[in-house]
N, C-alpha and C positions, 0 to 999 in steps of 0.2 A: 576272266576275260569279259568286256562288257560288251554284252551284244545289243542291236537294237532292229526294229521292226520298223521299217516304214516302207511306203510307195516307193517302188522304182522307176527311174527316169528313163528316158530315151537312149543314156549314154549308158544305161547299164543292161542292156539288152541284152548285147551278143555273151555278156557273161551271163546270163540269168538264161539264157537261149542254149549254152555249153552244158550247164549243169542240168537242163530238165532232156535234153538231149545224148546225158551219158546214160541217160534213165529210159532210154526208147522211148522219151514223152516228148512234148512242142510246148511252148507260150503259146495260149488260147487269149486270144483277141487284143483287146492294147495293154501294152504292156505299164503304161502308166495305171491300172486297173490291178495291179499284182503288189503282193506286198514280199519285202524284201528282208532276209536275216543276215545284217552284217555286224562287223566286228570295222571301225574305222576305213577301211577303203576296203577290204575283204568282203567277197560275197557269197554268203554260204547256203542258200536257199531261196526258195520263195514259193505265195503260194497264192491260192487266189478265189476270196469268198463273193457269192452272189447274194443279193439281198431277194426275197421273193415275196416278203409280205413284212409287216410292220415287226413283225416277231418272227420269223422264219427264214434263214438262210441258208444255202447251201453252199459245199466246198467243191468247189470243181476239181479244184489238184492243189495238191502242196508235196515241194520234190528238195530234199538236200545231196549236196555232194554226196558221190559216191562213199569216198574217206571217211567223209563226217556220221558216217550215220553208226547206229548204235554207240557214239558217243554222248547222247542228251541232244543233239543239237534239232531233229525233228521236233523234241518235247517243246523244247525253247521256242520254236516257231508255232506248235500248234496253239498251244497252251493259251497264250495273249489271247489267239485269234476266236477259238471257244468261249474264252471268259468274255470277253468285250468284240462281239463280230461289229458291231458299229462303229467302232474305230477302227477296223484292217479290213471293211467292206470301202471304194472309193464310192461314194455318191449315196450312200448310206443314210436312209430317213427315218427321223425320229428319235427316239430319248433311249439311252439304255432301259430294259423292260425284265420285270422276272419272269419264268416260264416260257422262255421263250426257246427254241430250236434250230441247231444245225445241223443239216444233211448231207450225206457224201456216199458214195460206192464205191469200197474195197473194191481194189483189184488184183490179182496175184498173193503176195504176202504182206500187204498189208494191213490186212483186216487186224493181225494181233498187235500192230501198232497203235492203230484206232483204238483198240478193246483196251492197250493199257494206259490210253489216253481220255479213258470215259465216256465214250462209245459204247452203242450198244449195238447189236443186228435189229432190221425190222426187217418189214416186208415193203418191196418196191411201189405195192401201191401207196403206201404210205408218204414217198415220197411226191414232189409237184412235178407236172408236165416239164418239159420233157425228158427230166430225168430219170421218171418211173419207166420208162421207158426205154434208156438208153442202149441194152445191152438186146433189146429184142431183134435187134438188124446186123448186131455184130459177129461175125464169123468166128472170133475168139474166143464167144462167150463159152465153152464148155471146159475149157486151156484154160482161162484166167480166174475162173472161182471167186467172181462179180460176188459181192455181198452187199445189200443196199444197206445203211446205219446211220444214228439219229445220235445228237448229244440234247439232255435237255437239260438246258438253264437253268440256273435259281434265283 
């Protein structure tokens, strides 16, 4: 099945808003900023990288349907977005670069999704403002097993 990766629109909201929603998650901020995992009008995911230096970015979330998951279809989304963040980052500056990094925190059980997607654990300071951060004011954090993690580029 051929899937493909782009920006979602306006009109793909409320389904991209269901699936991050059967996931006790939300679409964080516009949604035109999220990138999309479909198959021709089918929409199976999305997820949504921040650019934070010329070489460094982080992932804020990436969520697939309930159904779809442990079928490949997370890898298929993450994977693109890892290898080349400057193309499924929107407003992305600069040239593709080696060495260069992206950052995210595990939440619940998805640390071993990360791990088998080339991810490693670090430590939170490692990560940028205000992400090192993020877990320090939430009342969840001792329930969810927050892991901060880094993939580095070649």
């Amino acid at each position: 099945m051929p899937y493909q990766i782009e920006f979602a629109t306006a009109a793909e909201e409320d389904v991209l808003s269901s699936i991050f929603s059967a996931s006790d998650m939300a679409v964080v901020g516009a949604i035109e900023d999220h990138v999309i995992l479909k198959d021709h009008a089918a929409i199976y995911g999305g997820g949504l990288l921040y650019q934070l230096d010329i070489n460094l970015f982080h992932l804020l979330t990436i969520v697939v349907q309930v159904d779809g998951r442990s079928c490949g279809l997370g890898k298929k989304l993450l994977q693109p977005m890892l290898e080349n963040p400057w193309k499924y980052c929107r407003d992305a500056v600069g040239e593709p670069q080696q060495n260069y990094r992206v950052t995210t925190v595990s939440r619940g059980c998805s640390r071993g999704f990360y791990l088998k997607n080339g991810l490693i654990d670090c430590a939170f300071d490692q990560l940028r403002e205000p992400f090192n951060r993020q877990c320090d004011v939430c009342p969840d954090v001792l329930q969810c097993g927050s892991a901060a993690m880094v993939y580095q580029g070649q």
